[in-house]
Structures are given as C-alpha cells and as structure tokens.
C-alpha positions in Angstrom: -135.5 -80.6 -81.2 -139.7 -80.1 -81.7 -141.2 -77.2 -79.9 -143.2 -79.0 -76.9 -145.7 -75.4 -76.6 -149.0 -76.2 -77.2 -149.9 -75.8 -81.3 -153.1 -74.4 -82.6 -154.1 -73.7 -86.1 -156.5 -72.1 -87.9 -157.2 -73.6 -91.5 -159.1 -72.1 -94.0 -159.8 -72.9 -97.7 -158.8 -69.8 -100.5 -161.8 -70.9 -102.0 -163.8 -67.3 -100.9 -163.8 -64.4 -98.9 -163.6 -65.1 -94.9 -166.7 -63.9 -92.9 -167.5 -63.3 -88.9 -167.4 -67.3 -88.7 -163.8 -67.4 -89.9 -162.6 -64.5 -87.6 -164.5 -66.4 -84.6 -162.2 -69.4 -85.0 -158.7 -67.5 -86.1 -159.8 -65.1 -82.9 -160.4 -68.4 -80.5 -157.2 -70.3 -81.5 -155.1 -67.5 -81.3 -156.3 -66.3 -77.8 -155.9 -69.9 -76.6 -152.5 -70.4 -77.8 -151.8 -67.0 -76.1 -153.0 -67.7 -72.8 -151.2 -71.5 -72.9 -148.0 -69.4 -74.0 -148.5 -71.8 -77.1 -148.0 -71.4 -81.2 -150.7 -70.3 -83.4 -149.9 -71.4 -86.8 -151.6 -70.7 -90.8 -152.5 -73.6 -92.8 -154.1 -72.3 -96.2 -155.8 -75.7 -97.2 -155.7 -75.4 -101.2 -156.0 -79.1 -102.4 -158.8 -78.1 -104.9 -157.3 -76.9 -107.7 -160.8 -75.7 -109.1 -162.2 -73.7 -106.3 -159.1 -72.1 -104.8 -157.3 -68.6 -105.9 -154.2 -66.8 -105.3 -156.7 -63.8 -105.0 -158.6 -65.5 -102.1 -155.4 -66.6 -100.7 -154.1 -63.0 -100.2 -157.1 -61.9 -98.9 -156.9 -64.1 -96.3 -153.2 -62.9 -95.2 -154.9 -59.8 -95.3 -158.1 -60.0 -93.4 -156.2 -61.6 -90.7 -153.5 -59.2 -90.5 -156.2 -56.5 -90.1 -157.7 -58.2 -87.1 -154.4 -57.9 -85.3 -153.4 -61.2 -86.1 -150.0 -63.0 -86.1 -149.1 -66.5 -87.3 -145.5 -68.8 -87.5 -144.1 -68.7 -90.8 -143.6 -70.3 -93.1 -147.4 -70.9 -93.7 -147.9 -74.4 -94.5 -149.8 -74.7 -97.9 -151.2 -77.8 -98.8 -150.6 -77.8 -102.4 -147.1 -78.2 -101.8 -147.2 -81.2 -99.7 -148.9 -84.0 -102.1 -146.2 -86.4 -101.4 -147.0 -86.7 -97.8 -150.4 -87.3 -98.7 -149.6 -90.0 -101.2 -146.9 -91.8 -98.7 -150.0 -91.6 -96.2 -152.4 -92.7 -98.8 -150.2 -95.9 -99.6 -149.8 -96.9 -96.2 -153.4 -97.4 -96.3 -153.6 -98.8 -99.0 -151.0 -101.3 -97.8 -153.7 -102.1 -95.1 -156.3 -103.2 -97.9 -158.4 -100.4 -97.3 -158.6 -98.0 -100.2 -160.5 -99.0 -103.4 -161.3 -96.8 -106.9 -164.8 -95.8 -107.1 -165.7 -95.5 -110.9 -169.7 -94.5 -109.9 -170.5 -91.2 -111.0 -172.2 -88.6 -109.1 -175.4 -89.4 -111.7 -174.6 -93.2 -111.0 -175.4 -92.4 -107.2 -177.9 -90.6 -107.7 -180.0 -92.7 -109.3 -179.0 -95.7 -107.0 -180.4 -93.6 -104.2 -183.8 -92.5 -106.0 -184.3 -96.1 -106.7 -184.3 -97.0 -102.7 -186.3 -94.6 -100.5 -185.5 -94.2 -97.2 -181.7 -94.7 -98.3 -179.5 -93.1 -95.3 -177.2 -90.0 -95.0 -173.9 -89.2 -94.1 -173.8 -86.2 -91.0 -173.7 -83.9 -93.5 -176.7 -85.2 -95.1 -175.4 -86.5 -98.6 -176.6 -90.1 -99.3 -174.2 -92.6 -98.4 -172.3 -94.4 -100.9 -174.7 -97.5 -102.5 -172.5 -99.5 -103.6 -170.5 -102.2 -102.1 -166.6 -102.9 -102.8 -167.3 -106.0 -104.4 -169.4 -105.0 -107.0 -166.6 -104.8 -109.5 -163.9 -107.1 -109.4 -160.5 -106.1 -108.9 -160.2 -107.7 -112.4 -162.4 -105.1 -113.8 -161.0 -101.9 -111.9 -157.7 -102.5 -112.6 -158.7 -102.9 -116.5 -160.8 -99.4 -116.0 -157.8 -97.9 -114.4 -155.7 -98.5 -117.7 -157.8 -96.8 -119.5 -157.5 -93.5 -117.8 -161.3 -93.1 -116.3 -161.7 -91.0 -113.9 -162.2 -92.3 -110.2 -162.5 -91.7 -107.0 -160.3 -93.5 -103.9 -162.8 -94.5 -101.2 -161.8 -96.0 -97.5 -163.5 -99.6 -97.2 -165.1 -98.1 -93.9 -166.8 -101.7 -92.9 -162.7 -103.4 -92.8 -161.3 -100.1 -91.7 -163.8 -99.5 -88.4 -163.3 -103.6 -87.7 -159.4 -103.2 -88.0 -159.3 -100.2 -85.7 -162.0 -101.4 -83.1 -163.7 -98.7 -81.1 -162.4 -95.2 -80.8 -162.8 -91.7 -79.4 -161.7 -88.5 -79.1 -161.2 -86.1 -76.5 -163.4 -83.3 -76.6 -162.2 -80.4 -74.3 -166.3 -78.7 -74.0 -166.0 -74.9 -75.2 -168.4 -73.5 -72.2 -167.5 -75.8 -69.2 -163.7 -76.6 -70.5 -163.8 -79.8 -69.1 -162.5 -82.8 -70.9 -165.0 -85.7 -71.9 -164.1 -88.7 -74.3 -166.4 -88.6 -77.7 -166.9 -91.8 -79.2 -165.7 -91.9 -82.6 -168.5 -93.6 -85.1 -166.7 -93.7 -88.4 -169.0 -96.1 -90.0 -171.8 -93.4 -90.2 -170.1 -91.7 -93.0 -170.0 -94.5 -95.2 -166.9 -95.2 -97.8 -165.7 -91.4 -97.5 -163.5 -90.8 -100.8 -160.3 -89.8 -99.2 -158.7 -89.6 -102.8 -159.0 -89.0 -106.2 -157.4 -89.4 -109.5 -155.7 -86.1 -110.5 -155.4 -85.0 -106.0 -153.9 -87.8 -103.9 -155.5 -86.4 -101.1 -159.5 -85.5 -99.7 -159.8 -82.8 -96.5 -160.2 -85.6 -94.3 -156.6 -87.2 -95.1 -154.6 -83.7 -95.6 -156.0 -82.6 -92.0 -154.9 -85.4 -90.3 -151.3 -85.3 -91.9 -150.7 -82.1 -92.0 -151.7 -81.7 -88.0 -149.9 -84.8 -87.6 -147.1 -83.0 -89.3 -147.2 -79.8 -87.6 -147.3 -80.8 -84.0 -150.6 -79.4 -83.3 -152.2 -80.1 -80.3 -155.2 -78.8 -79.8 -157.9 -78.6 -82.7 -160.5 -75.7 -82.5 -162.9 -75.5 -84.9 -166.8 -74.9 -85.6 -169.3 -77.5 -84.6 -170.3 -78.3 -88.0 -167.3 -80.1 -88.6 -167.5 -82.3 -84.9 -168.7 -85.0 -86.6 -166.0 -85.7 -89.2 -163.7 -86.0 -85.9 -165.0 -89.4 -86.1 -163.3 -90.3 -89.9 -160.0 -88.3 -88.4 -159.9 -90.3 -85.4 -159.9 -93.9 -87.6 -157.3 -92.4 -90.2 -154.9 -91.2 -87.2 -155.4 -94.7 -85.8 -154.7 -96.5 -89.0 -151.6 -94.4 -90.2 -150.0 -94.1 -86.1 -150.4 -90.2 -86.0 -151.2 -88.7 -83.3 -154.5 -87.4 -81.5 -155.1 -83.8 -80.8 -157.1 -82.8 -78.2 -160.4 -81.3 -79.6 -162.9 -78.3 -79.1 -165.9 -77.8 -81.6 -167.1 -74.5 -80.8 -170.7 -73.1 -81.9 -171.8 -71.6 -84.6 -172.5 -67.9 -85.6 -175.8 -67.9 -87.7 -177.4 -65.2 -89.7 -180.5 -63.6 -89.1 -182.2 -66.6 -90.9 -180.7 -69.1 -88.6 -178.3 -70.3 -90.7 -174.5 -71.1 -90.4 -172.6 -68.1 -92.2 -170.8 -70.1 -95.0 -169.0 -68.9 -98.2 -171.8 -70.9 -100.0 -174.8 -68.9 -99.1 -173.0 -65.5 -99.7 -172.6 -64.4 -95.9 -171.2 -60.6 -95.7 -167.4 -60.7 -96.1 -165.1 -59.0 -93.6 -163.3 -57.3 -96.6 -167.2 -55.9 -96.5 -167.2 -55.1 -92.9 -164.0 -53.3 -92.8 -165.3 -51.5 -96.3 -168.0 -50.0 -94.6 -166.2 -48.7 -92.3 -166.7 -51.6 -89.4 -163.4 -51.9 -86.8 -161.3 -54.7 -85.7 -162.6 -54.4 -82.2 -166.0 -54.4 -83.7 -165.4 -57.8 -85.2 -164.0 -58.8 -81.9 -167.1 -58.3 -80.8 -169.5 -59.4 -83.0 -167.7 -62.8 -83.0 -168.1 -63.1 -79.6 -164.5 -62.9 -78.9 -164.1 -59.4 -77.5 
C-alpha cells in the first residue's frame, strides 16, 4: 500500500562539499514535511561518474546529520537505478523523440561563433545549432557502429507539439499561494537527456526518480525554476506524475553571487571547523 503523506526530497550531487545554499533547501524541505506530518527523503544524485566521490558522498550523510537532520532510508542513489532510466529513455524513444548527437562541444562552438546574435538556453549556454535532419538516420546509425561517442538529445520542436501547452503549479515561497507556471520547453532547445556510456541526464533521472518515490512537493532553489519547464514535458510524455512546486530564493555571497560548489563558496564542513553551530547555520540560512 504507498504512503499517501506528503513526500519531499532534498537531492544533492556528491560532486563537492555542501555550503549554506545546500543547508537552506535540506532545512526548508524538512521543516515543510514536518509541519504537513509528511516524509523527508535523501536522494544522492550520482549519475556522473567523473565528478562524484564516495568521499563527497559521506560528507554529505555527515553534514546533514550535524544539522539535526533525519531522512527515510534506504537513501535512493541514482547510480543504482540506470535501468529505470533506460525503460524511461525507450519509451521516448518509442515516441520518435530522441536522436544521437555526434557534434562536439568544438563543433558547437564554432557553429555559434559563425552566427552572432545565436540565442541561449536559461542558463545561458548556446542552444543546440543544428537541426535533426542534418544527418540522416542512414549516416547515424553507421556512426553508431563504429563506437563514436554521442550524445541522446530530445527533438524538442515534435516533443513540445506532441504534448501541447503545459504548466506547472508553483506553490509562491513568500505568499504560499498556488499559481499555474506555464511550462516553455522549447526555450531550452534539444536538451541531451542521454548519453552513450549514462542512459540518463539530470533532467530524465529527476523526473523518474520523483516519479518513483512518490514525492509530492518539489523545493528547490530558483536557479533551477526554469528547467521545471523540460520536467514538466518529460512527465507529460512518459505519464508520471506532477509535483507540486516551490523555487525558493537564492543565498548570495558578498559579491552577489549564488553560492555554488563551482565558485568555491565556504563549506559547512568549514563552518562547523571554525567552530560555527548548527543553530548558527539555521540562521544564517534563513531558516532559524
């Protein structure tokens, strides 16, 4: 029988040390599955073999356990899961939708260069330049024998007109109310949700493995409110189910920035070093 409580989750990548930003969201989901009388659940999102450590992994368990944290076990890991991704992966495929990409990052590049004013994805990378159709299936299928590498990219243009319009709902952080967000999928382009050694991309595992898990409400940073819009058009397309969603705001550093792994933003391994307390945290992350 499934567990009808409201599910939350918090996700992170063993790819680094977790800073302030990463105890904001844990703190959030886990106060708002307490206060629903809900489930707060672990997902350690390890699909990239080349970033993420074992190290990074158990620092994690460890950070969050200092914070005062609990979690349903056992933790789902998405490493181990590859053949849900690929059964999801071939139902769209089914569809017609997925294609391999043999353009490399250098091919892109200089496709982009060649046309100024070329436009971005949310995140700002250019958007794929090529069409499907610029190789015949004829010629993929022959560069697929030989072994090169690719990537698996969602034909967005038939994807968006299969699904027809969609949106989200977007519970608001400061007002709680609920508002529908249109979804607009087709600003990010032919997303690779694949590639050829990982059956899988972030934006396919998350919306399996919430699909998977039963959770209902998905709180995470604003950064990441536009890529609701891919999630929305793959839970369409594969029949999963639609969380409810909250995108809260950001913590910046002192340079305005979003504290990220990438830019080297002070650890809480670092806080709790110098001697900083959970309660501290609490509070610095806005969540005391």
């Amino acid at each position: 029988m499934s567990d009808a409580r409201p599910a939350f989750r918090f996700a992170p990548s063993p790819n680094g040390l977790l800073h302030l930003g990463h105890a904001r969201s844990a703190l959030l989901n886990d106060a708002l599955a307490r206060a629903s009388g809900g489930r707060f659940l672990l997902r350690i999102e390890d699909i990239d073999p080349t970033r993420c450590r074992p190290d990074y992994e158990a620092a994690i368990y460890e950070d969050l356990a200092w914070l005062g944290l609990d979690w349903e076990r056992p933790v789902r890991r998405q490493s181990q899961h590859m053949e849900a991704y690929r059964a999801a992966l071939a139902r769209l495929d089914a569809l017609g939708l997925v294609y391999p990409s043999f353009e490399s990052r250098a091919d892109i590049r200089r496709a982009v260069e060649a046309r100024p004013g070329w436009p971005v994805d949310p995140d700002g990378a250019p958007l794929f330049p090529f069409l499907r159709d610029v190789m015949s299936d004829d010629e993929r299928e022959h560069r697929l024998a030989a072994g090169e590498p690719y990537a698996l990219r969602l034909d967005m243009a038939r994807a968006a007109a299969l699904a027809g319009p969609l949106a989200w709902r977007e519970i608001e952080e400061t007002a709680g109310t609920a508002v529908d967000s249109p979804a607009d999928p087709c600003a990010w382009g032919d997303v690779v949700i694949a590639r050829k050694e990982v059956p899988t991309s972030y934006h396919l595992a998350v919306v399996v493995d919430d699909a998977l898990q039963g959770i209902t409400h998905v709180v995470r940073g604003a950064d990441l409110k536009a890529a609701t819009s891919v999630h929305r058009l793959l839970q369409h397309l594969l029949g999963l189910p639609a969380p409810l969603y909250t995108h809260h705001a950001l913590l910046l550093d002192a340079q305005g920035r979003k504290l990220s792994k990438s830019i080297g933003s002070q650890s809480l391994r670092d806080l709790r070093a110098s001697g900083v307390t959970p309660a501290q945290v609490r509070d610095l992350a806005g969540c005391a």
